[in-house]
N, C-alpha and C positions, 0 to 999 in steps of 0.2 A: 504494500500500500504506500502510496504516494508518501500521504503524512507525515507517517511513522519513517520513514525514509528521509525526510526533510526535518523534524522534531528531534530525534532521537540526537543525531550529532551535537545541536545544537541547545539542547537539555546539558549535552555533556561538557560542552563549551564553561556554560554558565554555571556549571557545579562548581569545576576545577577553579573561575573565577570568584567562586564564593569562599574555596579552600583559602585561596591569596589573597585574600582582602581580608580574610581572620587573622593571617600572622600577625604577631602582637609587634615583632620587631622590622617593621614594612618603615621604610622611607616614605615623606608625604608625595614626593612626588611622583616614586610607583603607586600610593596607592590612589595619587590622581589619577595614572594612567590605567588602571582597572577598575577604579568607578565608572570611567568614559566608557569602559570598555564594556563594562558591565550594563551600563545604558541602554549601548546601541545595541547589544548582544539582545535583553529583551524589547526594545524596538524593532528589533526583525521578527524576531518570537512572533510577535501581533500582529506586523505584516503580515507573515507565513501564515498565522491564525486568519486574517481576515480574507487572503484569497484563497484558502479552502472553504472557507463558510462560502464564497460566493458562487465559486464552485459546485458546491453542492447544492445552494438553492435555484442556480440556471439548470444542471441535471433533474430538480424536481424530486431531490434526498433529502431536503433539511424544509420544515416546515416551518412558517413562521407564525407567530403568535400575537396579535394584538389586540396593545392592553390600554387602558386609557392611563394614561398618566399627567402627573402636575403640572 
């Protein structure tokens, strides 16, 4: 499956960058450079998340539901 093919890598990306941004003894300015990184890393996350959604609702797989809101 596409997704899962696209997701998985990038689940693992963002783990490993979670590991490196716990080190206690991180320079500010590494751990400027894996906040950034860690940004964009779930900024694509949601990308990849929103053109499978869209995907799936032109195939006529994902139902949509509305609701009234405020």
């Amino acid at each position: 499956m596409v997704s899962h093919d696209m997701r998985t890598p990038l689940n693992g990306i963002i783990g490993f960058q979670n590991l490196a941004r716990d080190e206690p003894n991180l320079r500010s300015e590494m751990q400027s450079f894996l906040d950034d990184a860690h940004h964009a890393s779930n900024h694509l996350l949601t990308v990849i998340n929103n053109l499978l959604d869209t995907s799936q609702i032109k195939l006529g797989k994902l139902a949509l539901q509305l609701k009234v809101a405020s």
